[in-house]
N, C-alpha and C positions, 0 to 999 in steps of 0.2 A: 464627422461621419466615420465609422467602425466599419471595416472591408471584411470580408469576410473567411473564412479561415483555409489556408491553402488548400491545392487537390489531394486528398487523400488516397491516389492511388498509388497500388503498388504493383508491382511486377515480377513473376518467378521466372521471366524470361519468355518469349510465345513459343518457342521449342520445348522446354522444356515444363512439363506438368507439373503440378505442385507434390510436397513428399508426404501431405496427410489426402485421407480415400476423398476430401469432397473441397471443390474451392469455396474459399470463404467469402461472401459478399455479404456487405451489412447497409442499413440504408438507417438514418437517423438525423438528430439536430445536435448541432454544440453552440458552445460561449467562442464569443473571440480567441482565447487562448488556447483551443483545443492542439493537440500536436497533430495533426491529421497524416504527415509524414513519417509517424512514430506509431500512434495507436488505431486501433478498429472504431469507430462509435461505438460508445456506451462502456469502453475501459478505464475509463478515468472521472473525477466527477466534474468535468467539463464538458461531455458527453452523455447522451442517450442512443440506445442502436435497437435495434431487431435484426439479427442473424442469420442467415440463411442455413449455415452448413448442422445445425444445430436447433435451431427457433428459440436462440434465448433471446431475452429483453434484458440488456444491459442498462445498468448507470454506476459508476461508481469504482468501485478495485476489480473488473472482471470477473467477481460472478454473477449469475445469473438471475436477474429479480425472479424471473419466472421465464418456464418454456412452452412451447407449444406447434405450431405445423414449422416447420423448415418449407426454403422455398429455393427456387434456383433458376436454372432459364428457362422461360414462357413465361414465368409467374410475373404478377402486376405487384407490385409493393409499395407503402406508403406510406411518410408520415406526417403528423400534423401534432400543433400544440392548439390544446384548445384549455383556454384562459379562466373560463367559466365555473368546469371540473378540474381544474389546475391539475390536468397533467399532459402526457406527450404519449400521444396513443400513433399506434400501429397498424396498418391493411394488410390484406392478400388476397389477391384476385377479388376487390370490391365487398369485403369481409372485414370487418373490424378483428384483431386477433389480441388487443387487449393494450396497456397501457402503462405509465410509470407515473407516481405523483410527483407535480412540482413542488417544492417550497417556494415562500414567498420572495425568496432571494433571487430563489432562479427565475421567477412571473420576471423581477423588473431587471434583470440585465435582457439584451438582445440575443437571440436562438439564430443561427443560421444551418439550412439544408444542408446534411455532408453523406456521401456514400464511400465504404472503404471497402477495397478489394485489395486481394492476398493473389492475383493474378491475373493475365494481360487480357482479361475478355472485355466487351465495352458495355457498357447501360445507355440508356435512354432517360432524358430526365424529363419531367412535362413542369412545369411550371404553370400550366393552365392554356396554355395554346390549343391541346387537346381535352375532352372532357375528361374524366378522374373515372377509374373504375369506382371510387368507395364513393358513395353521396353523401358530402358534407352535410348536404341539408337537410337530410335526413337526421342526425346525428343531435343538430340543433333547431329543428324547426325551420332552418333557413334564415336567425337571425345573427347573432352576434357572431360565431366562428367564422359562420360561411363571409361575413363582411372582412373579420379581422385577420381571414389566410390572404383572400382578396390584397386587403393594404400591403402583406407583410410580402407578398410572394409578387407583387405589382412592379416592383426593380429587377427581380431576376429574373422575369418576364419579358423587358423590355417595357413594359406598361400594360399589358394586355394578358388580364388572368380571369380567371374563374372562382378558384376555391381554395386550392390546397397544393403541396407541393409533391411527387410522387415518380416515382422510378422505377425502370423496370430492366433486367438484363436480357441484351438483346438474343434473342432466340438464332439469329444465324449466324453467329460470333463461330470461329471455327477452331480457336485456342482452347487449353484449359484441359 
């Protein structure tokens, strides 16, 4: 059994603000080996991420596969690997915002949920306890994703999930 890859947070201190105009939070999946203490999701090719401070969709050397809305507190964000279209798509506020192809390398190693911040505010994770702003099952009919987040997201639930895995920074966080 493959544990899953330390906490990716970071800290600029809760005094003091970060020195670029917007804090960086990213919400995404990695392999076992991601450095999650070193990099953002989606900076390395052990990673995938979506961005906040920015709206890029990372994999790979840091840049950008693509960009799109940026998001930050109140926003609902989320992601999911869905097997089918082999790749590792993206939410915001129950909006699909786009996605990154897998290869079939990355299908059969194991993906785990990672969230990296660049400063001391907190997120909220649901793992399915709560419903999901994005509707899985919409996405697929309600068959094979909505079962296979179900399995994958059922340990870091505690046993008891819905869909998908998904995060959100908490709105009365008072850092940052």
């Amino acid at each position: 059994s493959r544990t899953c890859p330390r906490s990716s947070r970071r800290s600029a201190g809760a005094s003091t603000p970060p020195p670029w105009p917007r804090p960086r939070c990213a919400i995404g999946c990695a392999r076992a080996g991601f450095d999650a203490g070193r990099l953002m999701p989606g900076w390395d090719a052990e990673s995938w991420g979506y961005h906040g401070d920015d709206g890029g969709r990372f994999h790979g050397d840091g840049a950008a596969v693509a960009r799109g809305d940026t998001f930050g507190r109140g926003d609902v964000v989320g992601c999911g690997v869905d097997r089918g279209r082999r790749e590792v798509f993206f939410t915001r506020n129950g909006v699909s915002v786009g996605g990154i192809p897998l290869s079939q390398k990355d299908l059969d190693e194991p993906l785990y949920p990672c969230v990296g911040l660049d400063h001391g505010d907190a997120v909220e994770v649901n793992f399915g306890a709560e419903p999901f702003a994005y509707d899985v099952r919409a996405r697929d009919g309600g068959k094979d994703l909505s079962r296979a987040l179900a399995k994958q997201c059922a340990p870091l639930a505690g046993g008891s999930v819905q869909t998908g895995c998904f995060c959100r920074p908490r709105a009365d966080s008072s850092s940052g």
